[in-house]
C-alpha positions, -999 to +999 in steps of 0.1 A: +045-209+333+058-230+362+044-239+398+064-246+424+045-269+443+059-279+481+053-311+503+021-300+529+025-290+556-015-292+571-039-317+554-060-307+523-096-301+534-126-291+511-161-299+514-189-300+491-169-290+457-175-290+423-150-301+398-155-290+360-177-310+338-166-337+321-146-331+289-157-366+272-197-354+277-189-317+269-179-322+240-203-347+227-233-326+238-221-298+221-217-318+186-251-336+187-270-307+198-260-291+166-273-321+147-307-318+167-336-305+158-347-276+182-331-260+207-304-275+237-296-258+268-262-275+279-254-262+318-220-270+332-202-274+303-159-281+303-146-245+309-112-259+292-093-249+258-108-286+243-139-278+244-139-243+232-124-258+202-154-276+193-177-250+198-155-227+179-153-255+151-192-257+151-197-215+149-179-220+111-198-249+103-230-226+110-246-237+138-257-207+164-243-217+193-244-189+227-231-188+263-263-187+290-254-146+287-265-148+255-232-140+238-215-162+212-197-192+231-167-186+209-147-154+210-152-150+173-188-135+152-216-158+153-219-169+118-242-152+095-279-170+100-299-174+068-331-159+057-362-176+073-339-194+100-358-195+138-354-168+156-324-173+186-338-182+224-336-163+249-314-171+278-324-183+310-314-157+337-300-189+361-273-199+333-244-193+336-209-185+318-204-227+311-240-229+297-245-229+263-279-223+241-275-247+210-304-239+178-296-273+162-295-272+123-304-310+121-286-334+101-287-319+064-284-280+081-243-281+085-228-257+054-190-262+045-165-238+061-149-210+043-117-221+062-097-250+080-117-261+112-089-252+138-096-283+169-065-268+189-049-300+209-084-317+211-082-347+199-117-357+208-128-329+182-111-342+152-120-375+157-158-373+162-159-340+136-146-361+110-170-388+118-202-362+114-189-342+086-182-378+067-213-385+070-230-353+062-211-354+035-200-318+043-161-305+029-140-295+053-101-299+064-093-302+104-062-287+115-049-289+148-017-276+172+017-288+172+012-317+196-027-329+178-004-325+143+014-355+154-012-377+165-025-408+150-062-400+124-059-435+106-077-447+135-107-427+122-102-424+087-094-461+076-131-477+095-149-449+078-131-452+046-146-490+048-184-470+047-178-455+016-161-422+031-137-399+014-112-390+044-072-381+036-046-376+061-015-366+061+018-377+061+023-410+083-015-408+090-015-372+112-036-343+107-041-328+086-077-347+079-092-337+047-131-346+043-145-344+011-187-349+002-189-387-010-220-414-002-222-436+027-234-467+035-240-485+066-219-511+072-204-536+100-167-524+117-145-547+140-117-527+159-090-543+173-085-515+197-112-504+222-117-467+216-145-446+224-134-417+203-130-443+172-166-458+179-182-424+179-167-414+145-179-447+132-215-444+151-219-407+143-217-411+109-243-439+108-271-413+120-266-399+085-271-437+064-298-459+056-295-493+079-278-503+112-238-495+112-223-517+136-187-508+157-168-543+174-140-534+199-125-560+221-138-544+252-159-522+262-150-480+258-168-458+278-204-459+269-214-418+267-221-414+231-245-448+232-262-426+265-265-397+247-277-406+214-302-424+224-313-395+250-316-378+219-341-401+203-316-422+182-322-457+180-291-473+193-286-512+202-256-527+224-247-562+225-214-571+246-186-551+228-208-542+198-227-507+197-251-499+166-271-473+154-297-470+131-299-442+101-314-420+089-315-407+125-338-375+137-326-360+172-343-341+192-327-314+211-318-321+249-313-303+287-283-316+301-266-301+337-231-322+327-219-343+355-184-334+370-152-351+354-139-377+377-111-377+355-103-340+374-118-354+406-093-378+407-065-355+412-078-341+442-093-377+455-056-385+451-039-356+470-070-363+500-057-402+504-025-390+503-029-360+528-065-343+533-106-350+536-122-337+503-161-343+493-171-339+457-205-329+443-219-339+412-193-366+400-204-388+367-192-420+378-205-442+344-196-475+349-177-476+319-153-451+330-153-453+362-118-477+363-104-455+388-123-461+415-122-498+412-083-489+411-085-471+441-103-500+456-076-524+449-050-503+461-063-503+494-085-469+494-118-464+508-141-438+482-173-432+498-196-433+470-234-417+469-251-424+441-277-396+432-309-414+431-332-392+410-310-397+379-328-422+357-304-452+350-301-447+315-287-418+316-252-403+331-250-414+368-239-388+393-224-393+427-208-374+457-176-390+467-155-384+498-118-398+505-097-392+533-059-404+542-048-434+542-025-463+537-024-474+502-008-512+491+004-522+457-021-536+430-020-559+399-044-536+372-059-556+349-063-542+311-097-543+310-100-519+344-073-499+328-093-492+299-119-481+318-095-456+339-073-448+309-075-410+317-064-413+347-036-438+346-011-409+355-021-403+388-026-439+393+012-438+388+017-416+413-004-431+439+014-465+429+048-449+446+030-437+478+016-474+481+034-500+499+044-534+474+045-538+438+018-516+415+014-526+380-004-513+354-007-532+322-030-529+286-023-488+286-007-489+251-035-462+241-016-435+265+015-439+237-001-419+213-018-390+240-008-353+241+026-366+251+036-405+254+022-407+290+042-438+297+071-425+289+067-392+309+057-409+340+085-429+340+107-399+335+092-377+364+085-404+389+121-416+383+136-381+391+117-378+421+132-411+427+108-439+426+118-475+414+102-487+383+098-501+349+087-493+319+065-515+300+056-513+266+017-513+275+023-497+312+046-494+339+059-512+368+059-496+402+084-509+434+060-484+459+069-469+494+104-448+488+098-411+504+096-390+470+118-363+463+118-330+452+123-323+415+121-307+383+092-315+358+085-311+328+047-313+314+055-320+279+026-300+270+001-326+283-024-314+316-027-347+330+009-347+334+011-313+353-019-322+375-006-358+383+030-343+397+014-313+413-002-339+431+034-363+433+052-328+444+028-327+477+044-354+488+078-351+481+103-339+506+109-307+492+097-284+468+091-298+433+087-274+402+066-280+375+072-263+336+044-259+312+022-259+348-005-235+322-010-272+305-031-281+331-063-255+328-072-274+296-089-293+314-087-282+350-089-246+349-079-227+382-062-261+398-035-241+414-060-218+430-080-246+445-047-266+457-041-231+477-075-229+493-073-262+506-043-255+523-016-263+500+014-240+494+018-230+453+037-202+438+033-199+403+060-180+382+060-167+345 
C-alpha cells in the first residue's frame, strides 16, 4: 500500500487522545502472565502484528490466553486444556477488544509445541521466548518473517549458552533459534552492548534457576522487565548497570491498564511542533526510555509534561503531554540519551532537518541491525527530500533548516520508517508518497486515519 501524504495546509489539532499501548510492556505482560500463577487481566494491550505474535506463540505453548470478549486472543483454536486444569474466568463486561484474560500455567506448566513457534517480524518475541523456554527447559524452534530471518539471535543465544543453555541458530547467527531441554544454572553476564531485549532473555531465564543471575551492560536499557517482575513478586535487585534476579521465582498473576507508547506518541508530538496543538492521555514516560523528550528538550521544544500522581513510583509512570508549534535548533545527542530514545531516533531525524543548526545523533549503532538498517534509510529518504547530511557509522549528521521537498519513499518494510516520513512529507513542499505505508499499523494501527482527523490530507492507494 502507499499514502500519499501532502504538506498541511491547516494545523494538526487533537485533544485528549489515546495512542496504543506500549509494544515493549505489551509484550512482556503477555509472557510473564503465562509464567504466573493465577489469573491476569491485561487492558490496553498493543493492537499491532508484534504482539499478536506472542500471544499466538504462547496459544501453542499451552497457555489459555482470551480477548476481554472472551474469545481466543489469537485467530487460531485455543489449545486443548488438560484434565483437572481451572476452569477459564469470566470476562469483565468493561474490557475490551485489546484486553486480554491470561490463566497463567506457572513456571513448570509450558508443554512443547507440536510445531515451529511463528514470532512474525517481532523481534522482541524471539528474543525473550528463547530466554523463558531456555530456562524451562521446554523444546521448541522460533521462526520468524523474511526481515526477523535476517536479524542478529547470537546476542541471545551466546550469554545464555554461558548458563548452561542449549540454544542453535542459524546460519551467520539468524533465526532460525532452536531450544532444546538442558539444565541451567545461575550465573553472572557482562554485555558489552546495552540491550533491554538481551537482559530480559538473560533475567527471564534466571526465574527458572537456583541463585541470583546477574546481567552487566554499559548503560542502562530501559528498565520494564525489572518493573514488572518484581510487580509480579519476583525478587529482583539493581545496582548501576547491573539487574539481577533470584530463582526459583513464583509470580503471581497481575492487573495492568498498559500505558500508551511514547514511542507512537512521538510521531504525532512531532507533526504538532512541526504544525498543530495535540494533548496525549495516558503516556508511559519511564525514565529509562523516555530519551525523547529530553531530545526534544535540547532541540529547543517545550513538552508539557503531567505526571499522573496516583501511579505508585515503582511501577510504569504515566503522563499527559501537550506540544504545540514551534521553532526547533540543532542538538548534540549524547549516546547515553540515545539509548534511551533508540526507538525513536527516526523521527528525531526528521525533526533534526526542520531545526535550525547542526543535529547530531551519535551511539545508535543498535538501529543497524532493526527491521531495516534505520541509519541507512533515513539517510536515503531525508536526502531525497533534500536535506544535507552525513552518515555515521553509529548515527547521522544533520545540516537542519532547508524547506523539504516532496518525494518518493520507500519503508523498507520497517513502521518507524513510514511513520517518521509521513510525518517528514507534512512538511515538505509538495506531496510526498510513501510505499509499504501498511508497515506502519504494526505498531500504529489506524495512523493514517488519525493524521486525517486532525486535519491532515492522506490518500491511501493499493
Amino acid at each position: 500500500m502507499k499514502a500519499r501524504v501532502h504538506p498541511l495546509r491547516q494545523k494538526l489539532r487533537g485533544e485528549d487522545l489515546r495512542v496504543p499501548g506500549d509494544k515493549s510492556i505489551s509484550h512482556r505482560a503477555l509472557l510473564f502472565a503465562s509464567l504466573a500463577e493465577g489469573e491476569s487481566r491485561v487492558a490496553g494491550l498493543a493492537p499491532g502484528g508484534d504482539v499478536r505474535s506472542t500471544a499466538r506463540c504462547l496459544a501453542q505453548l499451552g497457555v489459555p490466553l482470551l480477548r476481554g470478549d472472551g474469545t481466543p486472543w489469537t485467530a487460531q483454536p485455543a489449545p486443548e486444556r488438560p484434565a483437572g486444569s481451572l476452569p477459564l474466568p469470566e470476562r469483565d463486561s468493561d474490557m475490551g477488544a485489546d484486553d486480554a484474560i491470561v490463566l497463567g500455567v506457572g513456571l513448570g506448566g509450558l508443554r512443547p509445541p507440536s510445531e515451529a513457534l511463528d514470532c512474525g517480524n517481532s523481534g522482541t518475541t524471539m528474543r525473550l521466548l528463547t530466554g523463558i523456554l531456555a530456562g524451562a527447559g521446554v523444546s521448541a524452534k522460533l521462526i520468524g518473517d523474511a526481515s526477523l530471518s535476517r536479524r542478529p539471535m547470537e546476542r541471545v543465544a551466546a550469554p545464555l549458552r554461558e548458563l548452561g543453555a542449549s540454544v542453535g541458530t542459524g546460519e551467520k547467527g539468524r533465526p532460525p533459534v532452536h531450544i532444546e531441554p538442558r539444565a541451567m544454572h545461575a550465573g553472572s553476564i557482562s554485555s558489552r552492548v546495552a540491550s533491554a531485549q538481551v537482559k530480559s532473555a538473560v533475567l527471564l531465564a534466571g526465574l527458572f534457576t537456583q541463585g541470583e543471575t546477574s546481567f552487566t551492560e554499559p548503560l542502562k536499557s530501559r528498565d520494564h522487565t525489572e518493573r514488572m517482575l518484581r510487580q509480579m513478586g519476583a525478587q529482583v535487585s539493581v545496582r548501576g548497570t547491573t539487574a539481577s534476579v533470584r530463582g526459583p521465582a513464583q509470580l503471581r498473576g497481575l492487573a495492568l491498564d498498559v500505558p500508551g507508547d511514547l514511542s507512537s506518541a512521538a510521531f504525532l508530538l512531532a507533526a504538532a511542533l512541526a504544525g498543530g496543538s495535540i494533548s496525549l492521555d495516558h503516556v508511559g514516560v519511564n525514565p529509562t526510555r523516555a530519551g525523547f523528550l529530553d531530545a526534544l528538550s535540547q532541540l529547543g521544544a517545550r513538552v508539557e509534561l503531567r505526571i499522573d500522581e496516583s501511579v505508585p513510583a515503582q511501577l510504569e509512570p504515566t503522563a499527559r503531554l501537550s506540544a504545540q508549534r514551534q521553532s526547533l535548533r540543532g542538538a548534540e545527542l549524547a549516546p547515553d540519551l540515545v539509548l534511551r530514545a533508540i526507538d525513536e531516533v527516526p523521527i528525531l531525524a526528521v525533526l533534526g532537518a526542520l531545526a535550525s543548526g547542526e543535529t547530531v545523533i551519535r551511539g545508535a549503532e543498535e538501529l543497524r541491525v532493526k527491521e531495516s538498517d534505520r541509519i541507512a534509510q533515513m539517510a536515503q529518504g531525508l536526502r531525497a527530500m533534500g536535506a544535507d547530511l552525513d552518515e555515521l557509522p553509529d548515527g547521522l549528521r544533520i545540516r537542519g533548516g532547508k524547506k523539504l521537498r516532496g518525494a518518493e519513499i520507500d519503508s523498507a518494510h520497517d513502521h518507524r520508517i513510514a511513520l517518521a516520513f509521513s510525518v517528514a512529507a507534512l512538511l515538505a513542499d509538495s506531496p510526498s508518497t510513501i510505499s509499504g505505508a501498511e508497515w506502519a499499523d504494526v505498531s500504529f494501527p489506524g495512523f493514517y486515519d488519525l493524521l486525517r482527523t486532525l486535519g491532515a490530507e492522506v490518500e491511501l492507494q493499493s
